[in-house]
N, C-alpha and C positions, 0 to 999 in steps of 0.2 A: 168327496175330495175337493180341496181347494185349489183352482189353477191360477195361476200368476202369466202376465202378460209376459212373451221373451224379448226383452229388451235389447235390440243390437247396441254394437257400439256405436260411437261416432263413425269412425270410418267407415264403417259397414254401412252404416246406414247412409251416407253420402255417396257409395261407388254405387247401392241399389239405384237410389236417385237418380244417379248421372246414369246408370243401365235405362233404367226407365227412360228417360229424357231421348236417349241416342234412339231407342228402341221408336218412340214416337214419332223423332224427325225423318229415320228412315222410313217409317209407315207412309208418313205425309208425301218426302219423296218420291214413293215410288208410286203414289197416286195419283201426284202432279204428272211423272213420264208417262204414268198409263194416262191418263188425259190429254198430254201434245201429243202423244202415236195415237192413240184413236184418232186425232184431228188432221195430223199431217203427214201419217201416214200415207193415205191414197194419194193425196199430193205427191210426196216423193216418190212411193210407186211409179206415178204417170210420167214424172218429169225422166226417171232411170230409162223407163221403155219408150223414151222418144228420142232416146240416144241408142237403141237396139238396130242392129241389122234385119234381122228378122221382122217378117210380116207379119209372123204369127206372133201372139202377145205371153209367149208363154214362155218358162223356163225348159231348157238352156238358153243365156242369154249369148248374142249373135258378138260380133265385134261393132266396138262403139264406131258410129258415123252419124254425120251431119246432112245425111241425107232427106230423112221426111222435114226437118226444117227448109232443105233447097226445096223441095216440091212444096211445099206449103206456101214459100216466097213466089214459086213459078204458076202457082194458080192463079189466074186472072182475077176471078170471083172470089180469091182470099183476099187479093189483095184491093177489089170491089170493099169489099165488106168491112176490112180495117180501115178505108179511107173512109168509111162513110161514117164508121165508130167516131173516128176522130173527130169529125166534124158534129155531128149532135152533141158528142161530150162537149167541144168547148163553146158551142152556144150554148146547151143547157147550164153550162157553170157558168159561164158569161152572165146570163139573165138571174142565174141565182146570186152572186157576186153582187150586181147590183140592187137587186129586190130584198136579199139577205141584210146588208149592208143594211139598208133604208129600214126593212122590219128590225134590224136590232139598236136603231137608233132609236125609232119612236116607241120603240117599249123602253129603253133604257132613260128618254129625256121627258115622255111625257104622262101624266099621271090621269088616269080618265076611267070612268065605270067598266066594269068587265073586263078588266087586264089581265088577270088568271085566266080568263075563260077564251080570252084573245091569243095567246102564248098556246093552251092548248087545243084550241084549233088549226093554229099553226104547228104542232108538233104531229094533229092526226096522219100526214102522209108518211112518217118515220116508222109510226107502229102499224098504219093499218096494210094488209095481208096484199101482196103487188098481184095478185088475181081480182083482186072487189077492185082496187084503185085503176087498173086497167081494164075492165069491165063498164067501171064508173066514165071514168073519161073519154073511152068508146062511145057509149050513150051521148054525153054530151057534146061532142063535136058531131055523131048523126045527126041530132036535134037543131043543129044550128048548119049542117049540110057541108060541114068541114072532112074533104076527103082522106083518108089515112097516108100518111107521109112523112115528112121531115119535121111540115112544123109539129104536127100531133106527138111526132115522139119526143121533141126539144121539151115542149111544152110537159109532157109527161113523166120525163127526165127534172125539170126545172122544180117540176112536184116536189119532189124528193131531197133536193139537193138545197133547195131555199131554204127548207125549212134549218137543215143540216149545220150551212152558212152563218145562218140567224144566232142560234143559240152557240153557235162557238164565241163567232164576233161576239154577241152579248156579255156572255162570259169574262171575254178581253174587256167588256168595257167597264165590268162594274170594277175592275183593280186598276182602271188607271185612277190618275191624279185629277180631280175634277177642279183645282185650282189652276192648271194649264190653261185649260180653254176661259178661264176667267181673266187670267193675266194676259192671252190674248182680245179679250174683249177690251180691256181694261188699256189694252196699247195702242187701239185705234180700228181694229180687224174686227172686218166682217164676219157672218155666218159662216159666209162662203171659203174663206179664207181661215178661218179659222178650222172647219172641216179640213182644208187642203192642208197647210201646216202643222194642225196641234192633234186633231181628232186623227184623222186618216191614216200617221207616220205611227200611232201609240196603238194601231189593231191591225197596223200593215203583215205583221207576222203570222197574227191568227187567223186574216184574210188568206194570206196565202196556204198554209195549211189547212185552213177549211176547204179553198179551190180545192184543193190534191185529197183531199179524200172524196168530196164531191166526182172531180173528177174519177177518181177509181169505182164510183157507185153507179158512174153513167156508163162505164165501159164494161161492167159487169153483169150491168141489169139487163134481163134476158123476159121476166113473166109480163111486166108493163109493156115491152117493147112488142113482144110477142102479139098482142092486142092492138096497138097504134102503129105499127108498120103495113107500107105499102108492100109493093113488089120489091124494095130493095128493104133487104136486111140488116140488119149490124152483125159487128163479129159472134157475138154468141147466138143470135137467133141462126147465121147461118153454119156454126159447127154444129147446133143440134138440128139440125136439116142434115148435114153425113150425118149422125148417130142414126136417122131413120133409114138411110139407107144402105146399112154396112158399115161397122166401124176400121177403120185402117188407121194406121198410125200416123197417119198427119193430124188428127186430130190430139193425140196426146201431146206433141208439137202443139200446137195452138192452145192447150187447157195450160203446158207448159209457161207458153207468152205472158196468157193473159193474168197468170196466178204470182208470177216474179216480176211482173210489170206491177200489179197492185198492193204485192207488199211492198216493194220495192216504194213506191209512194207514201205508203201507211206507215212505214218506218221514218221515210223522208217528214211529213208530216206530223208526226210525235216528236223528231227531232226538234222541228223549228217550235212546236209549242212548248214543249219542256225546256229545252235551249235557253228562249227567250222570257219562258216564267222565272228561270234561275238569274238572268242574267243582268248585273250589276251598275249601275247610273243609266239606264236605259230610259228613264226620267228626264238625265240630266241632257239626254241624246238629243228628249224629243223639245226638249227647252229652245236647242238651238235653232228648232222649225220657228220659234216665236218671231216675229221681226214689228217692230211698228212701223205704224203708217206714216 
């Protein structure tokens, strides 16, 4: 017997198509939700039961109050531990802001043997694992009889965030205009001047969005810190100090804080980079930094 292929029509064979098509995007779709609930889920969980009446963490839920947020504010030692968060985060960004800065100048201006190999030894504290890096660093201020503290964890902090700093700025620098700072040379201005005017106002944006994720990395880092802290903690080393001792709901409270405070930045931060990659005579901005001498 001879079979013949069944040919649809046109139409037919376009609604199949478009079947197929819808059938895939849905597929994709609901791969992507199963991917944000896997992730944000436990998030939103913790955030819903830090608004519960109830001690116990279970269902039925209590009537909503702002209670374990008052006790969380009224603990001395909470509030011990966010002030001292704050304080390491903006030195450690501080110190990376300016060293960041400086490393993404001299890999962007100057051309020298081993600059691959330079770029990624500055990237190793990004990828390597914050148990070896704070292990590491522990070692090394033993060795040199540097006692565990504030500076060991800035410095620990500053690890991570430098490097962070570095390749954003970098980034910004390789899309500016490199005839700016030439037509600044070119009008009478200094190095210095010309950084301050031409260079500094064309990565000011990326600068600051790089601070804010840095920042949100120094307030979140718990395994580095864990290793370079004295007697006084940061915020997360001392909520999982309650986790070892009974969990209570001030701490979903504080997982709460700290998780809406760092998106909250991470979005702020993607704003000003995308914002500012879109955004139109921003060239023409930084012209007006120019001035002659």
């Amino acid at each position: 017997m001879n079979s013949t292929p069944v040919v649809l029509p046109a139409s037919e064979h376009t609604a199949a198509v478009r079947i197929v098509r819808i059938g895939v995007k849905v597929l994709i779709g609901l791969a992507v939700i199963g991917v944000y609930l896997f992730l944000y889920a436990p998030p939103i969980v913790t955030a819903i039961f830090s608004f519960n009446s109830s001690s116990i963490q279970t269902l039925p839920f209590g009537h909503a109050t702002f209670g374990w947020y008052r006790a969380l504010f009224n603990d001395s030692q909470m509030q011990s531990a966010i002030f001292y968060s704050l304080k390491v985060a903006f030195a450690a960004v501080g110190l990376g802001a300016v060293f960041g800065t400086g490393f993404a100048l001299l890999v962007h201006k100057l051309k020298f043997p081993g600059k691959n190999v330079f770029q990624a030894l500055l990237a190793s504290p990004l990828v390597t694992p914050g148990m070896v890096l704070g292990i590491s660093l522990l070692v090394v201020f033993h060795s040199v009889s540097v006692s565990p503290g504030f500076l060991t964890i800035v410095v620990g902090h500053a690890s991570f965030v430098t490097p962070l700093i570095t390749f954003i700025v970098l980034q910004r620098l390789r899309t500016t205009d490199p005839t700016l700072e030439q037509a600044s040379m070119d009008c009478g201005a200094g190095y210095l001047r010309t950084f301050w005017h031409v260079t500094l106002p064309g990565v000011r944006i990326a600068l600051i969005a790089a601070c804010l994720l840095g920042f949100t990395l120094s307030m979140d880092e718990i395994t580095v810190t864990f290793f370079l802290a004295g007697i006084q903690g940061t915020l997360p080393v001392y909520v999982w100090g309650l986790l070892r001792f009974g969990f209570t709901p001030e701490v979903n409270a504080a997982f709460t804080l700290i998780g809406g405070g760092s998106l909250l930045l991470i979005i702020t931060a993607t704003a000003l980079l995308v914002g500012w990659g879109v955004r139109p005579g921003r060239s023409a901005a930084i012209r007006t930094e120019v001035r002659p001498t």
